[in-house]
GUBALUM-608795 format. One record per residue (C-alpha): residue in one letter; x, y, z. Coordinates in steps of 0.25 Angstrom, whole numbers, padded with zeros to 4 digits, always signed. Layout:
! GUBALUM-608795
AXYZ ...
END
This chain:
! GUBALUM-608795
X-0077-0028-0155 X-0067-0016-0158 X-0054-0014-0153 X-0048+0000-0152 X-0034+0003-0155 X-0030+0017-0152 X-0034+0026-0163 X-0035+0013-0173 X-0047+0007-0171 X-0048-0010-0174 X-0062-0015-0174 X-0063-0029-0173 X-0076-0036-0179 X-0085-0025-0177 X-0092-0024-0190 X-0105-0026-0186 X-0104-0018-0171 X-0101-0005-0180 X-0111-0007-0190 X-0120-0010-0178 X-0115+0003-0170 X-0109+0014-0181 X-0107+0026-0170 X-0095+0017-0165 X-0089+0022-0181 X-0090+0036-0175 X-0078+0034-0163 X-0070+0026-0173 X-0070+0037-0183 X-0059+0043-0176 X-0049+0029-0176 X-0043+0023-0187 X-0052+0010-0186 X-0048-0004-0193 X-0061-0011-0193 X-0058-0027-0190 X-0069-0039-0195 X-0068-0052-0201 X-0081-0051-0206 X-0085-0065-0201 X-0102-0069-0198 X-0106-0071-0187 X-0103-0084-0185 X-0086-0080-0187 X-0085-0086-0200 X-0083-0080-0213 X-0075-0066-0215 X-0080-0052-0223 X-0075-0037-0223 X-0089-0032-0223 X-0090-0030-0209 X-0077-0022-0206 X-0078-0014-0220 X-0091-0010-0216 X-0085-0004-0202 X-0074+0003-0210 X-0084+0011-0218 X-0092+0014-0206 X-0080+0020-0199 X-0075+0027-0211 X-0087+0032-0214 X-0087+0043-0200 X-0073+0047-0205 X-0065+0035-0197 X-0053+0028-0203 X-0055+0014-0205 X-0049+0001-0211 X-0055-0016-0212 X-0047-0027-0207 X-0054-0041-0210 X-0043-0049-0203 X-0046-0059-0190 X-0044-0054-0177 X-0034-0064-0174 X-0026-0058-0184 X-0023-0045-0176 X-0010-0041-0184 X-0017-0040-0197 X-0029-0030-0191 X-0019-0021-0184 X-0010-0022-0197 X-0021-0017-0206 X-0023-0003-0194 X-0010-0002-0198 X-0010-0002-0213 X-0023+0008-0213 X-0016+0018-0200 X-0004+0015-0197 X-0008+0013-0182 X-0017+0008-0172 X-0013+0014-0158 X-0013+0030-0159 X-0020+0029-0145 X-0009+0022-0139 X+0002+0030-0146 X-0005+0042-0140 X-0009+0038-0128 X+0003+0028-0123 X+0015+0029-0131 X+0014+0044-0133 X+0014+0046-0117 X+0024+0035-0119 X+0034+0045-0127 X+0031+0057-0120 X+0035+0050-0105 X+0047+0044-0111 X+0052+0059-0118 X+0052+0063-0105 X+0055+0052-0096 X+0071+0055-0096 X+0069+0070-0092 X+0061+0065-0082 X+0072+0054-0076 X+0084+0064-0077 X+0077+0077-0068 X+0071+0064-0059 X+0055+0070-0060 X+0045+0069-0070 X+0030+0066-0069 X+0021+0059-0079 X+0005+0058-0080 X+0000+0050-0088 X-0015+0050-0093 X-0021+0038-0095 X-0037+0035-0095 X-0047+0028-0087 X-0050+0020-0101 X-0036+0014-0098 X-0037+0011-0084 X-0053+0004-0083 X-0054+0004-0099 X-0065+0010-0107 X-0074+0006-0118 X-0069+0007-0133 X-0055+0014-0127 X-0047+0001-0129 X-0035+0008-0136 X-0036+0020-0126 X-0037+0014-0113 X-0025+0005-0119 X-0017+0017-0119 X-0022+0024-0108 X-0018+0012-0098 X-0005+0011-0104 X-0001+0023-0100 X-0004+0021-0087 X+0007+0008-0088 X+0017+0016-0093 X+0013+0028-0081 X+0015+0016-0071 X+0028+0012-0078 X+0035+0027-0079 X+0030+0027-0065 X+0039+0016-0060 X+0052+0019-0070 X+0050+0034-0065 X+0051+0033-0050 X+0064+0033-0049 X+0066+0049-0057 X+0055+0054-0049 X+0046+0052-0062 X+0033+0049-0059 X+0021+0043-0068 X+0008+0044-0065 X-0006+0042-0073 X-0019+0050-0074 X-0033+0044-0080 X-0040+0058-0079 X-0054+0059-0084 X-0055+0072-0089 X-0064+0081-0100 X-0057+0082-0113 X-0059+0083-0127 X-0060+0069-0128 X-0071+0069-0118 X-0079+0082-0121 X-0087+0075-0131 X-0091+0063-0124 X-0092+0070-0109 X-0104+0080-0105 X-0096+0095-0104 X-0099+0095-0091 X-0093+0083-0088 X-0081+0088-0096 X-0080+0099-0088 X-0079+0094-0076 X-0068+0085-0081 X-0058+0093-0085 X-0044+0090-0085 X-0043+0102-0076 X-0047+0092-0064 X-0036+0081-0070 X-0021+0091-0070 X-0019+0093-0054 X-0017+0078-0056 X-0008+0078-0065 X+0000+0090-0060 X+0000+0084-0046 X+0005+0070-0053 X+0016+0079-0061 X+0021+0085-0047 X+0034+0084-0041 X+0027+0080-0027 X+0019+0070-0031 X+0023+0057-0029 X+0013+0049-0037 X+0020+0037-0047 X+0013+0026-0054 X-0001+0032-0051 X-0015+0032-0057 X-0025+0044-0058 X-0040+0044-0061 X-0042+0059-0064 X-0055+0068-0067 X-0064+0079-0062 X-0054+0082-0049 X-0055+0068-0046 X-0041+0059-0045 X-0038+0046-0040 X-0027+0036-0041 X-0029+0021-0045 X-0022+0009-0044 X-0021-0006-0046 X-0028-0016-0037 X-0026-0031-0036 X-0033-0041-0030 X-0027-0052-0022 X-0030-0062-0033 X-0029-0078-0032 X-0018-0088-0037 X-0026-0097-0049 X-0011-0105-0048 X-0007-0117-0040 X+0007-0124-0042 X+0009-0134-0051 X-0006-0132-0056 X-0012-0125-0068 X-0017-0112-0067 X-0031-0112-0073 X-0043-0103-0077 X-0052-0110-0069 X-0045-0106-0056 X-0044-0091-0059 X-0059-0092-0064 X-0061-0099-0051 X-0054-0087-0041 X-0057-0078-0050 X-0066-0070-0039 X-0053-0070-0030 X-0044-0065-0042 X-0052-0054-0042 X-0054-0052-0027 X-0050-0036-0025 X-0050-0039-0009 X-0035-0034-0003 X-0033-0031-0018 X-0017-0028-0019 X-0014-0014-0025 X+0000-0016-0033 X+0007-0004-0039 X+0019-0012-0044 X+0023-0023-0056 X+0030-0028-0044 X+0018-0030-0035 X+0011-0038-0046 X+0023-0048-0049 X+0025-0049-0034 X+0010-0056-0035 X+0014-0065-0044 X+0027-0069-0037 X+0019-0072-0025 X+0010-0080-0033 X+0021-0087-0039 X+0026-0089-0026 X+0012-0096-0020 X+0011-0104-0032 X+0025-0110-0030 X+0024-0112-0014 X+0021-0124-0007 X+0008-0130-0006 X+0001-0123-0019 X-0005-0108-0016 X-0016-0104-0011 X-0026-0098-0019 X-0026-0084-0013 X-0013-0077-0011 X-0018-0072+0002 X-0024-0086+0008 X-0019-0099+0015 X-0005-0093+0020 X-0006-0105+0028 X-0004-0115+0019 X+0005-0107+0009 X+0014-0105+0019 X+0022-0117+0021 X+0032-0114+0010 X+0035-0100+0016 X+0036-0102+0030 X+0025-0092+0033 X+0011-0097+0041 X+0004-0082+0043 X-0007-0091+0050 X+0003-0095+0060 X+0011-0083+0060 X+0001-0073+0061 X-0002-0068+0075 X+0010-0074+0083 X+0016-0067+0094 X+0032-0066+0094 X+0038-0065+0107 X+0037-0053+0114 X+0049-0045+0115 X+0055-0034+0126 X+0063-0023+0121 X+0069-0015+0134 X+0077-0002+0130 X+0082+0011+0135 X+0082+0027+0129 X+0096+0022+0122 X+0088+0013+0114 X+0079+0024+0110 X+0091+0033+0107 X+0099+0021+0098 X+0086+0019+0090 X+0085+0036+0087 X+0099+0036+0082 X+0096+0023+0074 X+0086+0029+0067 X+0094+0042+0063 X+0092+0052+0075 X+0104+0060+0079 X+0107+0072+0089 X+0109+0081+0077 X+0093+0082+0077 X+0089+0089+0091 X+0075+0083+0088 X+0082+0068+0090 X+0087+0071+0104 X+0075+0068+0111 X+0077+0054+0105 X+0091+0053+0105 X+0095+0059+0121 X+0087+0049+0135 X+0089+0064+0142 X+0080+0072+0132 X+0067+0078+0138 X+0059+0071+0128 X+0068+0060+0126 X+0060+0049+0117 X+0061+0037+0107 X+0059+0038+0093 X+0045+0031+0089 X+0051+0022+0080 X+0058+0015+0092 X+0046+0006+0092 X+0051-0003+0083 X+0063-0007+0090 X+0056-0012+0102 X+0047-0022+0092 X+0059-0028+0083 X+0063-0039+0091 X+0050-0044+0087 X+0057-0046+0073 X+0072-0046+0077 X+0071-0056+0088 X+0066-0067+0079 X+0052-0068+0085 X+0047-0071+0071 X+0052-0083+0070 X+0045-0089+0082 X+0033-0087+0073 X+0026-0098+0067 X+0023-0097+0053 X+0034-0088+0052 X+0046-0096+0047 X+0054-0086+0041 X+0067-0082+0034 X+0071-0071+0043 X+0082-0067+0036 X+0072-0062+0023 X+0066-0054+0033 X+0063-0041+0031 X+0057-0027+0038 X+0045-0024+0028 X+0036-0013+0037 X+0035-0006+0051 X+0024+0000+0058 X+0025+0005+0071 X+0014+0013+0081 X+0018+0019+0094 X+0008+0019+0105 X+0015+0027+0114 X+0029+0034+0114 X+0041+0023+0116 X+0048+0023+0128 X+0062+0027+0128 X+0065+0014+0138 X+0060+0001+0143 X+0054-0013+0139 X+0045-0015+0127 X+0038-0028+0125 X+0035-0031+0110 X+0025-0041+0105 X+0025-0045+0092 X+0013-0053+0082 X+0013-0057+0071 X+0003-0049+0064 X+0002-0056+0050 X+0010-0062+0039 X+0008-0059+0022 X+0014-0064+0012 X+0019-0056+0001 X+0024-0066-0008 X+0039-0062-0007 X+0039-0063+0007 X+0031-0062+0019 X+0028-0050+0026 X+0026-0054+0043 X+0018-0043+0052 X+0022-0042+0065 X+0014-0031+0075 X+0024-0029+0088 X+0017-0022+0099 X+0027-0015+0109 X+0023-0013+0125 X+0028-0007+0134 X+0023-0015+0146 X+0008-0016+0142 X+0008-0003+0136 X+0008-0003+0120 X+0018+0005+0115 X+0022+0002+0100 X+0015-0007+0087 X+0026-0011+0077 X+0021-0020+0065 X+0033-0025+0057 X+0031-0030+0045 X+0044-0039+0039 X+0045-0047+0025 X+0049-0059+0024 X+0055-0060+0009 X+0053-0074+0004 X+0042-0077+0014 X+0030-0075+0006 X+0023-0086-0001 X+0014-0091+0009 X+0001-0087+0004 X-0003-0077+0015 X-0009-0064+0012 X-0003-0053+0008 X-0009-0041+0017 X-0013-0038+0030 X-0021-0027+0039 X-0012-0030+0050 X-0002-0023+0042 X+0002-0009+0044 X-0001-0003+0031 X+0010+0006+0023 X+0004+0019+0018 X+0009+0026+0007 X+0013+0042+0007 X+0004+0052+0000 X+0007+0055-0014 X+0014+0070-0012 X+0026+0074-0008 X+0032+0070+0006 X+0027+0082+0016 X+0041+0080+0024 X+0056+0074+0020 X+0065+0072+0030 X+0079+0066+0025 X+0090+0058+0036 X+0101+0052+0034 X+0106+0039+0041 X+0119+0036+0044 X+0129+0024+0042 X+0128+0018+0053 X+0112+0020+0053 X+0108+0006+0053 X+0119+0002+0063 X+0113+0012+0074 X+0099+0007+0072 X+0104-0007+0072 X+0106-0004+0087 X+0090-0001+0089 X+0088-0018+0087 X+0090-0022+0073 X+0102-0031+0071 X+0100-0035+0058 X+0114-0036+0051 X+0109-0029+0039 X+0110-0016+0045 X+0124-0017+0048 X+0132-0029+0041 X+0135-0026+0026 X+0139-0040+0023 X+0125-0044+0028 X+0117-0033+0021 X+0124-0037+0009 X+0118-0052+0011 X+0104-0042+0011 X+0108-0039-0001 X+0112-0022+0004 X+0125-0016+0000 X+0127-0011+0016 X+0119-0012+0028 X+0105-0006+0027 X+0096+0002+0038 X+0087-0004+0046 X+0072-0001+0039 X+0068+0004+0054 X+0078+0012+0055 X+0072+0018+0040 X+0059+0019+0048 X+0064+0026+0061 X+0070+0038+0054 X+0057+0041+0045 X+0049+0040+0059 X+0057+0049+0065 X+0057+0058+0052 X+0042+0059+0054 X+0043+0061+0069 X+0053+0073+0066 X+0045+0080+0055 X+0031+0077+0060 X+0031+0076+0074 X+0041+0083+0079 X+0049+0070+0084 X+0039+0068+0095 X+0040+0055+0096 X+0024+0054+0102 X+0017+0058+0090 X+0023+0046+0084 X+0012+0035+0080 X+0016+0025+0070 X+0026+0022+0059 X+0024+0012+0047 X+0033+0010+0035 X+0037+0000+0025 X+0055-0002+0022 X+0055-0002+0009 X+0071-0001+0005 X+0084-0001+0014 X+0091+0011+0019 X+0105+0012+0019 X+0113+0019+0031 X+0117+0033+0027 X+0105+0034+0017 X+0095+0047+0021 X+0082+0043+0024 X+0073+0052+0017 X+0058+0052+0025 X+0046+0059+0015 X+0033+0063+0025 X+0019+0064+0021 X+0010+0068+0033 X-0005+0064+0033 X-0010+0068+0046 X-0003+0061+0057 X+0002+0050+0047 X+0017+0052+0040 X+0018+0046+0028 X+0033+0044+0026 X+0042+0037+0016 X+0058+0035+0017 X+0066+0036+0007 X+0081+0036+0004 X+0087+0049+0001 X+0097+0043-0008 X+0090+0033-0016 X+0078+0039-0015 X+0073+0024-0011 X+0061+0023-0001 X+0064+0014+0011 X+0050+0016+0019 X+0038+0016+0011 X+0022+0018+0015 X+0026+0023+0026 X+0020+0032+0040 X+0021+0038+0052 X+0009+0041+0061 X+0010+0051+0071 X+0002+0056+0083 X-0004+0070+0079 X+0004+0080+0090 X-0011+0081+0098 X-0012+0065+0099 X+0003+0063+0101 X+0001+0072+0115 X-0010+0062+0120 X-0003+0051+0116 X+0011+0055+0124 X+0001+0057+0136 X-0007+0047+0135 X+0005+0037+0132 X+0016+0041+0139 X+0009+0048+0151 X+0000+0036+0151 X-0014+0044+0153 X-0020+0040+0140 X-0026+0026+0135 X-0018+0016+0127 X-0032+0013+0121 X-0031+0026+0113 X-0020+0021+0106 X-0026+0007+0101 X-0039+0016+0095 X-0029+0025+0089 X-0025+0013+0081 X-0039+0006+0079 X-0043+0021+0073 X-0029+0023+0063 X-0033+0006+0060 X-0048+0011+0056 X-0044+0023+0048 X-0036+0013+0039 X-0043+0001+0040 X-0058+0005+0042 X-0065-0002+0032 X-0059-0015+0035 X-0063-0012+0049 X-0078-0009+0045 X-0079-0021+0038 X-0073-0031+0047 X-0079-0026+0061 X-0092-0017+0058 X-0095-0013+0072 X-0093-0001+0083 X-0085-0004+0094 X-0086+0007+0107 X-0074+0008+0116 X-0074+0014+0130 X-0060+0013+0135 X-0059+0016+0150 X-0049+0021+0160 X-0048+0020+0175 X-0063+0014+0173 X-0067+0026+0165 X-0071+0029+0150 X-0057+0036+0146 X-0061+0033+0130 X-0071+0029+0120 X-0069+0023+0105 X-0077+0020+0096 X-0072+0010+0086 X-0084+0011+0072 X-0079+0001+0062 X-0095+0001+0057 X-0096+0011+0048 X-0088+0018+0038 X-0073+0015+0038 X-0073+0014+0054 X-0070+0024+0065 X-0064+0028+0078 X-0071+0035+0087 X-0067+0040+0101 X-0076+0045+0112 X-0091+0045+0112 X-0096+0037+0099 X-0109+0042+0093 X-0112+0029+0087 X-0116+0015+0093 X-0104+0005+0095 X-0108-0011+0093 X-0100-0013+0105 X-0093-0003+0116 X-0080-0008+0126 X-0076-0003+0137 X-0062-0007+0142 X-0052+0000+0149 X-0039+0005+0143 X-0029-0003+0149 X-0040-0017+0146 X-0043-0012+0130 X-0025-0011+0130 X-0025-0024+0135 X-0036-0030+0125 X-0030-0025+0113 X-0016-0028+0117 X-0021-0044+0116 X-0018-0045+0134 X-0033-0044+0137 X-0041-0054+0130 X-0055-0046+0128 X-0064-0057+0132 X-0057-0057+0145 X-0058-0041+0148 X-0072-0044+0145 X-0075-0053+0154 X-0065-0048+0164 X-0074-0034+0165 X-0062-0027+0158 X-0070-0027+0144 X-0083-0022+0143 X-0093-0023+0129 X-0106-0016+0127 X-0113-0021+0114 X-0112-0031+0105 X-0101-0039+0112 X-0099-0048+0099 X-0093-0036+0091 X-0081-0035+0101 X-0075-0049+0092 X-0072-0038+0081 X-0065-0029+0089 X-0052-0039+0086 X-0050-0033+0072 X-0050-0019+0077 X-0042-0022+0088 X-0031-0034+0084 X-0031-0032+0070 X-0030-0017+0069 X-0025-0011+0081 X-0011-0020+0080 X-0012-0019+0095 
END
């Protein structure tokens, strides 16, 4: 065997290997090489320096440096000791390689921190990151400076200095002998700079990253884990034989997690600490038997998921729409806002983001508790995520019905994190989807999973500079005038009980947060029409203090608006992975007419949403359903659409009109009758046999139409 270290080469009982193979003296004629056997037979017994002499000469001989050690193995100290007596070192290729980027960062670390910018590249090697044969010292080096990149990355955010790392392939010196000159010259580093210049540039965002880099070529990896399996049981020993037994589910990659923090990885190991010490043992999977993990936490996910809340009316007038405008920053100063702000404006409206208010007495009325398998602290309770999709424009009066299910329950070790989809109707109509998504801190530990497709997915903003910034201030009395709109909660108001949170005053509400980058996205993109609103997602990540400036950064992709929120004055972000969609201007005019003016059918708007829910989940689809499904929607008794619905082939598909293609099986249904199917009001058995639901095909395909409909239109 041989061991490399940097430029000092230790061989370790390879006597009869070189002798065996001498071209291997040719590459170490360039290392200073101490050459260790003990000599013994073949059997381990006896001791001579024959054997390690006779390499040294070898090596010597091609104009390499060279010295013996005759010393065991286990006695390390004395074979490194005797490199050191004959060179005086034995890492040249880490001093190079890691400590000298080492130095050079920290020269120029503190002119970085005082003009708050600097940008650092570091180049390390694919040898470091998948490791490569005979490059043992190399490769040690090479990934090291991809730890200290990930380091500098985190201890620089905060001065704007960011830290990133290259592994480029590239013709060079090093590689002109061993590549073809062809292959050279199409490698050349020419094809390697834009990366590092974009990396080095004041717009680009980047931090913590890593590049594969070569022949124009460029892509960024990162760390995947799987979802494991807990070997341990409480007041049990941990033994080699249960990992050897589970060892196919330790290594299982299916929903693999992708951490990018220390954090996240002891927050795995907290939550296994947390099983382990439960009630009742654990379950061998950190994502199975919630059940029976859960009678120490208070949470039964088997009971909880899928129970209706009582629904709830919300009955409100065009003062209601104008108190929730001025809560969320509006003000005559602005003309634009007048139309939200005056009832005697032409085009009098209420602002999109309205729709939430109507679906919070799902969570502010204590529906929650009337859930079994819910027993919960409600006072560690608190507002983790929002997604809201209109359907059609708000009224600016009347009743809204609410009805609020519980979509799904995950456990996230520290807490739990409880969905809950509220659909919003105005009479039968369907007007707004919200899907709150709250923590409860303390909650977790119940051995449920820790993901769901029913979730809302966050969705992180290109890596470039924000297309659009728009800056507001909010006022003192901020929280205080959006309290008014429902929210109650003390914490917005009381110092004395924001102090019990643990807050030096009182702190905005995080939909207020949400309402005024809505509304920033309406102004900038869309002209503060409120009809070419679709949908809003976002995560609250840190609280806003009233009379902070909200700071909105805007990255447009298509008809989707990335947006995060910051903090003008701490620079803090306080809405993260965040979204709006909006109606293209074409799209938004058939939407008002057919909405408002009540000539269109609701049906479009449900394939609307099975075609975004194909586009993101696809594959899934294909795998789970694998069939065509024809649609001919009818109105007045005649054909008004058709939709063809391809989750066979590829990544799926939505068609609309005539299909080229054969479907497994063709509906036909009227608009009002499919409304009522998917809404859960018209069991589809009953159209069926009622005359209202009509197949053609393979009747049996239609028991799949559940996942498209139930689990991913959220309807």
């Amino acid at each position: 065997m041989r061991v490399e270290i940097q430029c000092v080469l230790i061989t370790f009982n390879v006597g009869r290997e070189l002798q065996n193979a001498p071209h291997y003296c040719q590459s170490f004629a360039s290392c200073c090489n101490t050459v260790n056997d003990l000599g013994g037979d073949i059997k381990g017994g006896g001791k001579s320096s024959a054997a390690a002499d006779k390499v040294v000469e070898e090596i010597r001989a091609k104009g390499g440096k060279a010295v013996a050690n005759y010393d065991s193995v286990e006695d390390g100290e004395k074979l490194i000791q005797t490199a050191l007596d004959a060179f005086g070192k034995i890492d040249l290729i880490h001093r190079v390689h890691l400590r000298g980027a080492f130095m050079v960062t920290r020269a120029a670390w503190n002119h970085m921190k005082n003009q708050k910018f600097g940008r650092i590249i570091m180049t390390a090697s694919t040898a470091g990151i998948y490791g490569n044969f005979g490059q043992a010292n190399y490769s040690a080096a090479k990934l090291g400076l991809y730890g200290l990149a990930n380091t500098l990355a985190i201890e620089g955010r905060k001065y704007n200095i960011h830290c990133n790392t290259i592994a480029p392939t590239a013709g060079s010196r090093l590689t002109q002998s061993v590549m073809p000159p062809d292959l050279v010259e199409s490698m050349k580093p020419e094809y390697v700079a834009p990366l590092v210049l974009w990396l080095c540039h004041e717009q680009c965002k980047e931090n913590g990253g890593l590049f594969e880099v070569g022949g124009g070529w460029i892509g960024k990896l990162r760390w995947e884990r799987s979802q494991g399996h807990i070997v341990r049981h409480k007041n049990q020993r941990m033994t080699p034989e249960a990992v050897r037994d589970h060892w196919d589910n330790i290594c299982d990659f299916t929903d693999a997690a992708k951490p990018v923090s220390i954090q996240e990885g002891l927050q795995m190991v907290v939550e296994v600490l947390s099983k382990v010490d439960s009630e009742g043992g654990v379950s061998g999977n950190p994502t199975a038997s919630a059940a029976s993990a859960s009678v120490s936490s208070g949470i039964n996910p088997v009971k909880a998921v899928g129970q209706k809340l009582p629904p709830t009316s919300f009955s409100f007038s065009h003062t209601q729409c104008i108190i929730y405008a001025l809560g969320v920053g509006m003000s005559t100063k602005d003309p634009d806002h007048l139309r939200f702000l005056y009832e005697g404006h032409e085009d009098f409206s209420c602002l999109p983001t309205f729709g939430v208010i109507p679906s919070q007495a799902a969570m502010m009325d204590g529906g929650l508790a009337s859930v079994p398998g819910l027993n919960i602290d409600f006072t560690r309770v608190l507002h983790g995520e929002q997604y809201l999709e209109l359907y059609k424009p708000l009224p600016t009066s009347g009743t809204l019905t609410s009805q609020a299910t519980v979509a799904d329950v995950l456990d996230k070790g520290s807490g739990a994190v409880i969905l809950l989809d509220v659909n919003t109707y105005s009479g039968d109509e369907l007007v707004c989807y919200n899907q709150w998504s709250v923590f409860v801190v303390g909650a977790g530990g119940f051995g449920g999973k820790r993901t769901s497709d029913r979730a809302k997915a966050l969705v992180p903003p290109p890596n470039r500079a924000p297309d659009a910034v728009v800056t507001d201030s909010t006022t003192r009395d901020q929280a205080a005038l959006y309290r008014l709109s429902g929210d109650w909660n003390p914490l917005h108001i009381d110092p004395s009980f924001a102090a019990m949170g643990g807050f030096k005053a009182p702190i905005l509400h995080g939909l207020c947060s949400f309402g005024f980058a809505a509304r920033h996205v309406l102004k900038q993109y869309a002209n503060n029409d409120p009809s070419r609103f679709k949908a809003i997602k976002v995560r609250f990540v840190k609280p806003v203090l009233p009379g902070q400036s909200l700071q909105t950064e805007m990255w447009k992709e298509g008809n989707r608006i990335h947006i995060q929120c910051k903090v003008k004055e701490t620079d803090a972000v306080v809405l993260s992975g965040a979204y709006v969609d909006l109606h293209g201007a074409a799209e938004a005019s058939v939407f008002l007419s057919a909405c408002v003016q009540g000539g269109g059918l609701q049906s479009e708007l449900v394939f609307a949403e099975i075609g975004r829910r194909i586009k993101d989940l696809g594959s899934e689809l294909v795998k789970k359903v694998n069939a065509v499904f024809g649609w001919e929607i009818t109105k007045n008794g005649k054909t008004a659409a058709q939709w063809t619905i391809d989750l066979k082939s590829g990544t799926g598909s939505l068609h609309k009109g005539p299909y080229s293609g054969k479907a497994d099986v063709t509906f036909t249904v009227s608009d009002e009758d499919f409304m009522e199917v998917v809404q859960g009001k018209l069991n589809p058995q009953k159209a069926f046999f009622a005359g209202k639901l009509k197949v053609r095909g393979n009747i049996m395909m239609s028991q799949k139409l559940e996942v498209i409909l139930k689990d991913y239109a959220k309807l």
